[in-house]
N, C-alpha and C positions, 0 to 999 in steps of 0.2 A: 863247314861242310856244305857241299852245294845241295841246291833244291833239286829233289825229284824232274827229271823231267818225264812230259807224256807217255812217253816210249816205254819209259818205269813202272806205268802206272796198271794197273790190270785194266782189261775193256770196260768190264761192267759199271769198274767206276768212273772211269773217263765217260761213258755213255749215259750215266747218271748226273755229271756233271754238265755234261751239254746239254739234256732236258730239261736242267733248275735254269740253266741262263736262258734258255729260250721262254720255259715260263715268265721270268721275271722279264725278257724281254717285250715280251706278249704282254704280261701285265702293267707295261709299263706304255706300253704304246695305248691300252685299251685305257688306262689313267689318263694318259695324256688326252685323248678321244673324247673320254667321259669329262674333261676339264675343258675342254673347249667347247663339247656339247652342252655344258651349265653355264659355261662362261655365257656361250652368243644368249640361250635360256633367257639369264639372270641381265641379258643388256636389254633385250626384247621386252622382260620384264619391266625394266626400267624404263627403257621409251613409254610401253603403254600406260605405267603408271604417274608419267611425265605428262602423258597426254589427256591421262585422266583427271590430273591434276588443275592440268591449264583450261580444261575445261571444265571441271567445278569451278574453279574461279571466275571463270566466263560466266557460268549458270550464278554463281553468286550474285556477279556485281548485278547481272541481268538480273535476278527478282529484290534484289536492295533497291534497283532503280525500281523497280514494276511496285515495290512496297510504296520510296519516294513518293509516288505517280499518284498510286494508289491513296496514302495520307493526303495529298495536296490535294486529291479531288475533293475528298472523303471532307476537307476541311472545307474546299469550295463548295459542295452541296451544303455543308453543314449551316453555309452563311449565305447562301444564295436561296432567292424565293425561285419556286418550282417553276411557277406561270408566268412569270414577267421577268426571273433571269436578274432581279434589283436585290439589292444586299436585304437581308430580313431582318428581323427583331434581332437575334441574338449581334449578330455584325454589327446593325446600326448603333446598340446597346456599347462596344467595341469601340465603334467609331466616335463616338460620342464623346467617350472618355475620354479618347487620342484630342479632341477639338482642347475639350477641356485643358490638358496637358501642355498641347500646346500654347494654350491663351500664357500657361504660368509661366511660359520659357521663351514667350516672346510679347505677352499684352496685346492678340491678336483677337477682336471680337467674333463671336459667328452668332449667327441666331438657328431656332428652330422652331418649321415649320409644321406642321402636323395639317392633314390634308382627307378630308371624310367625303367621295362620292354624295351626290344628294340625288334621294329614292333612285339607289342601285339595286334594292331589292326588286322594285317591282318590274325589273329588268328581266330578274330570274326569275320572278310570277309568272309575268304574261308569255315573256320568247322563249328561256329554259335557263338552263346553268350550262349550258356551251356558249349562248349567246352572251350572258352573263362572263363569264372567263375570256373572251373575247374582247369585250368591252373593258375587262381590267388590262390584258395588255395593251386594248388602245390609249386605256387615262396611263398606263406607266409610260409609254412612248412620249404622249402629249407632256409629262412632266420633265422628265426626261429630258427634250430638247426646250425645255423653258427656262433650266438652269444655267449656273457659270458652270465651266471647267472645271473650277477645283471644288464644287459642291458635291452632295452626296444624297442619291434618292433612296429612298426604303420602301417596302411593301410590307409593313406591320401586320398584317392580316385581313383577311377577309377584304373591302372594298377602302381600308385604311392605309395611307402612303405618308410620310415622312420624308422632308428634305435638312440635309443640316447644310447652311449657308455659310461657308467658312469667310475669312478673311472681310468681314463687312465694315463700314464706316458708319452707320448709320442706320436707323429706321427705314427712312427712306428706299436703300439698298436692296432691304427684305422686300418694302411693297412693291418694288420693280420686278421681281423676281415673282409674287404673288399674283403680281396683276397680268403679266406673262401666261400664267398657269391658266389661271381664268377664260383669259384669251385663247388659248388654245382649246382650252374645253367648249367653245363652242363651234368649233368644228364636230359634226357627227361621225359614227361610226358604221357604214355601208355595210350589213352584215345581211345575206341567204335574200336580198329582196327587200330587205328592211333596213328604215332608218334608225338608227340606237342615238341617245343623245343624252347625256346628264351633267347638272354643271356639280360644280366642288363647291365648301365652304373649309376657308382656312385660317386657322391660326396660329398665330404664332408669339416668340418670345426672344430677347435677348442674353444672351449672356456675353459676360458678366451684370448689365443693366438692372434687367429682372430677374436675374436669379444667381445662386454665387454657387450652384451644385447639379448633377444631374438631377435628382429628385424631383427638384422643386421648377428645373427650367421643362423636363416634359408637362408636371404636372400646370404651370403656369399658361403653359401653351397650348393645353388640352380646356382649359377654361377658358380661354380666349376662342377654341374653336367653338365652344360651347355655348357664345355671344353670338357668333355669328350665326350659328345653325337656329338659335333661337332668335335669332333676328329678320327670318325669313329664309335664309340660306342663299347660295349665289353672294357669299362676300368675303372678305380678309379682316381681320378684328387684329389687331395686334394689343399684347395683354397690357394692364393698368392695374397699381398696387387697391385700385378700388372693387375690379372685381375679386380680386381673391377676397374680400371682407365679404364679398355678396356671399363668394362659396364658401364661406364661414356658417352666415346666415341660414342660409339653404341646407348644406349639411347639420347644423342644427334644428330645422325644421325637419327635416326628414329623420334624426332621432325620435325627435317629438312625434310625429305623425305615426309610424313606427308602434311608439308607447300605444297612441292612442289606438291605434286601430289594435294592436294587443288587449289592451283595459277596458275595452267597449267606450270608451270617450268621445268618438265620435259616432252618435247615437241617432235614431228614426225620430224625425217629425212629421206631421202627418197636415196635408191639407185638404181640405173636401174640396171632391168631383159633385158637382152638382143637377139634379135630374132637372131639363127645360117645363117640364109635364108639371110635376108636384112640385118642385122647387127646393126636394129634401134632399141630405147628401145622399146618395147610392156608394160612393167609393173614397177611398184616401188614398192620395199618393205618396210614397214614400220618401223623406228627402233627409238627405246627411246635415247633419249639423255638430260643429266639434263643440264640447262645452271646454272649456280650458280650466286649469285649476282657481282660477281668480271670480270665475261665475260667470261671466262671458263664454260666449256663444259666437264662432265666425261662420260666414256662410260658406260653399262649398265652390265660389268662385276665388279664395282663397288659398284653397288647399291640395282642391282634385288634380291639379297637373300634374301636381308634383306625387300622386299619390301614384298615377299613371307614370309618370317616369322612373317610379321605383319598383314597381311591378307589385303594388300592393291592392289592386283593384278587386282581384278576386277575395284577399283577407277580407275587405270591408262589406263588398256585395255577400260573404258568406256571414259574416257578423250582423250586417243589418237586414238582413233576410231573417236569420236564425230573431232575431228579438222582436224584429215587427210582425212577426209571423206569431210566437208566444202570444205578443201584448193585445194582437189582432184576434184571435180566437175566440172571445166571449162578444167581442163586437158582430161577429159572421153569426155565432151560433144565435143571437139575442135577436138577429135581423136586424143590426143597425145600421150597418152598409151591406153593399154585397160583396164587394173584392177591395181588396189591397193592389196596386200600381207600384210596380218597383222599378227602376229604371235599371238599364245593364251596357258598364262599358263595351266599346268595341272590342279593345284588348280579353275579354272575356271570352269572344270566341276565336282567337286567333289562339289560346290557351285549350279549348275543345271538351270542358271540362263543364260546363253550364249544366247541361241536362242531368249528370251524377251529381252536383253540386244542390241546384233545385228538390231532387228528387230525396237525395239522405236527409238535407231540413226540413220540407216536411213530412214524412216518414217521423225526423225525432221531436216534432212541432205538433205531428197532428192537425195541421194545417189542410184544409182541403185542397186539392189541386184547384177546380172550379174557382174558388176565391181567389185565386190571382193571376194578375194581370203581371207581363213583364214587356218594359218600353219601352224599344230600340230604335237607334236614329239610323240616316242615310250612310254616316261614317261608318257603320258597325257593317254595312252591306257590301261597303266598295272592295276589300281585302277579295272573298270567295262567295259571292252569290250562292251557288250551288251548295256548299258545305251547310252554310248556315241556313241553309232554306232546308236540309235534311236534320239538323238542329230541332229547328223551329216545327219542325212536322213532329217531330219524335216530342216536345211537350205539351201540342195540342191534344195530340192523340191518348195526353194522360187527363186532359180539361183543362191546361194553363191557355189563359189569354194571352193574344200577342197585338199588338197597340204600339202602332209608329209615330213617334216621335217626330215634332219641329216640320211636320210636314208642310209644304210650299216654299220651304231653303231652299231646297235643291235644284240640279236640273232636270233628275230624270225616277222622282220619287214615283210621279205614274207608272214607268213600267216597270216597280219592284211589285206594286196592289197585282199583278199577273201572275206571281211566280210564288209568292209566299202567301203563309197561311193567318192574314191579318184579320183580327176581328173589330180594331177600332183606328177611327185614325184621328190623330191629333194635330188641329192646326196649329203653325206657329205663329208667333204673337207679333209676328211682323204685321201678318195679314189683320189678326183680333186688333189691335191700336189704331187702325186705320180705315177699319173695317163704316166708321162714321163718317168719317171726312173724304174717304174716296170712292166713286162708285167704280174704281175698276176694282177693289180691294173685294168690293162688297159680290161684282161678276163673278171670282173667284171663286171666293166661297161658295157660292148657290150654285156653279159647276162642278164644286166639289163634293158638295151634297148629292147632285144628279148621279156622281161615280159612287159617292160611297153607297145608296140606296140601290146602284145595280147592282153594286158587289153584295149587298145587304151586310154592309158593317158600318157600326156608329160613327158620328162624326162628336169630336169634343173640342171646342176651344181653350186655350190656357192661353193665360194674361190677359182674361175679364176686373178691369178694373172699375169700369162705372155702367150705370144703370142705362144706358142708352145702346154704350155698346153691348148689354147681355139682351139687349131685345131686340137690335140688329139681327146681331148672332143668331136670336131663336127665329125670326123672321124670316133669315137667309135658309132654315135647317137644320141649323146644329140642335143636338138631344141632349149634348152634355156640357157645363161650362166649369170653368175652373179660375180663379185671379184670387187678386184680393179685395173686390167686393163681396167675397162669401166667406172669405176668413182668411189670414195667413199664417203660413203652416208655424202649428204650434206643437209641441213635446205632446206625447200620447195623453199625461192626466188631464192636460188643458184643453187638448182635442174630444178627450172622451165625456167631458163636462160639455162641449161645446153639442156635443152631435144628440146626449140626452136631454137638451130642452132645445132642439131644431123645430123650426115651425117650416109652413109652408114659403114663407117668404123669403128668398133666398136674401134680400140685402140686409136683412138680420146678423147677417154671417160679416162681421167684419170687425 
């Protein structure tokens, strides 16, 4: 049966028929539209998310590097010193090992040197700490170009520098390189108008020779520097298995010392200050003596350096303040002298601590301020005139005497009698010794009587040993004599035996 044709069909549905195909025609073209309109979309999309891609990748690698950058600095500041730009502690500490390391993987010597400024401080005293910091970059330059090529300088801290000497043959090798450094250190530093100038003191150490570790090659080489600075400074010491015995010794002394100044062991002996007038003592001077466990007794040219380089000056000046002060109190009250003399390291005011220190002993002593006298030398001066002269005022002003010390060493002891508040001055015994056999010994003296009588403060001699020179002495002016023609200083019972059958005659005293 054939198919309908149009013609067959009623209008409405043929009319109905052409509006579905047009629809779907429409709809298919607006599909088609909408498909190409998501297509280009979704490519656009894609480019820009292409682009955004290539460029976080971009932005990656760029802050991986800027990290990189950042680590490599982060670890060069970590091992570079600030001010001279030289490897520091922790690097050199680093590099030291590598030396090490490689000595074991190829039998390559190197030594190290260890390198201390000599009085860099007073650099930063008098000019500042610009001028100061300027002067360490100048000594790091000077070291700097005094080495080989393949050596390695450090700046340890503060005015302390460090070279490790790689690849050496010999002792020799090192001093060539030391003496180098030296040499260059005496060229000055042209800083603001002023000349800067300080020499070095160095030492050093071999490895493997002297030492088979790190530990013990700094520490070997820091005791070698330790010779030399104690040797005057201005020298190179290279180390010998005989000083480490000494810093055996030493470090055992400084245990000991340590104890003693802990346990009261090293304890007040007292010598009489004697009046020219009556001839009776007026004063004792305080003086250290360690008793040791065996009954022995050493004097304090044995012990005090070391007591100062340990920073135990203050323990002791507070220990032997506090006892002589107790043991002194029925002597002041009974009138059997008038004051106690204590001497006081310089290191005690560079600490700043003296006048609290003074002041709580006797407070818990009961001690009168009047009764003591405290007895500073020209050392104690040179550090800050000014400070210690506001010091020095602040314990007058409570009744303590002040009484300089060793005076005629110096060069410029007269014009401290201007600025500070001195009630006694004490000659030194260069001048008292000689004071018979020389008349320029004896000028002195009686010019110094002329100052002390304007100033109106005592004059006293110390190291009166014979009967010619205490009449000198009283002759020239002195009011007060001290040696050992009038006694040598004895432990307080022997002293306080001594001073309760005093007669007028002072050469009884001995």
């Amino acid at each position: 049966m054939d198919a309908p044709s149009s013609k067959d069909l009623p209008n409405d549905l043929i009319h109905r028929l052409e509006r579905r195909a047009e629809r779907e025609r429409n709809a298919r073209i607006a599909a088609e539209k909408l498909l190409e309109q998501k297509s280009r979309e979704l490519y656009l999309a894609n480019q820009q998310l292409k682009s955004l891609a290539a460029g976080l990748e971009e932005r990656v690698e760029e802050r991986t590097r800027e990290l990189v950058d950042a680590r490599e600095q982060a670890v060069k500041l970590a091992e570079r010193d600030y001010l001279t730009g030289l490897a520091n502690r922790t690097c050199f500490v680093r590099l030291l090992c590598e030396a090490i390391d490689r000595w074991h993987d190829g039998n390559s010597k190197f030594a190290l040197l260890l390198i201390d400024l000599d009085r860099f401080k007073e650099i930063n005293d008098t000019v500042g700490h610009d001028a100061g910091d300027a002067f360490l970059q100048h000594a790091a330059a000077h070291i700097k170009k005094s080495v080989r090529g393949h050596d390695v300088v450090a700046r340890l801290g503060g005015d302390e520098f460090a070279v490790i000497c790689n690849y050496v043959e010999s002792a020799r090798d090192v001093e060539c390189v030391a003496e180098r450094i030296m040499g260059e250190f005496e060229k000055p530093l042209h800083y603001r108008n002023r000349i800067l100038s300080a020499s070095c003191s160095i030492g050093f150490a071999v490895f493997p020779d002297d030492a088979g570790n790190v530990t013990d090659l700094q520490r070997f080489a820091d005791i070698a520097l330790y010779r030399s600075k104690a040797g005057g400074r201005a020298a190179f010491t290279a180390f010998s298995p005989t000083m480490n015995e000494e810093v055996r010794r030493r470090q055992t002394l400084e245990h000991a010392l340590r104890t003693a100044v802990r346990d009261g062991s090293i304890e007040p002996w007292y010598q009489p200050i004697m009046e020219v007038l009556t001839g009776a003592p007026v004063a004792a001077e305080v003086l250290a003596r360690w008793r040791l466990p065996d009954g022995s007794v050493l004097q304090p040219a044995s012990f005090m350096n070391v007591l100062e380089e340990c920073g135990l000056m203050r323990d002791l000046f507070r220990g032997i303040l506090r006892t002589s002060c107790t043991t002194a109190c029925p002597w002041i009250e009974q009138g059997r002298i008038e004051y106690l003399s204590v001497n006081v390291s310089p290191s005690q005011f560079k600490i700043g601590s003296l006048v609290q220190d003074v002041e709580s002993i006797l407070a818990e002593t009961g001690f009168p301020y009047r009764a003591l006298q405290l007895e500073i030398t020209e050392d104690a001066l040179l550090s800050d005139l000014k400070t210690i002269g506001t010091l020095l005022e602040d314990l007058t002003t409570r009744g303590v005497r002040i009484a300089l010390d060793d005076f005629g060493s110096g060069y410029s002891s007269i014009g401290y009698l201007r600025h500070l508040p001195i009630h006694a001055i004490k000659l030194d015994r260069s001048l008292t010794c000689d004071v018979v056999s020389d008349s320029r010994a004896r000028a002195i003296v009686s010019a110094i009587n002329e100052i002390a009588k304007a100033l109106g403060v005592g004059l006293l001699a110390e190291g009166v040993e014979t009967e010619a020179q205490a009449l000198m002495l009283g002759r020239a002016g002195c009011s007060y004599l001290q040696g050992f023609l009038f006694g040598r200083p004895a432990a307080a019972a022997e002293f306080e035996r001594r001073i309760s059958v005093s007669s007028a005659r002072a050469a009884q005293w001995g």
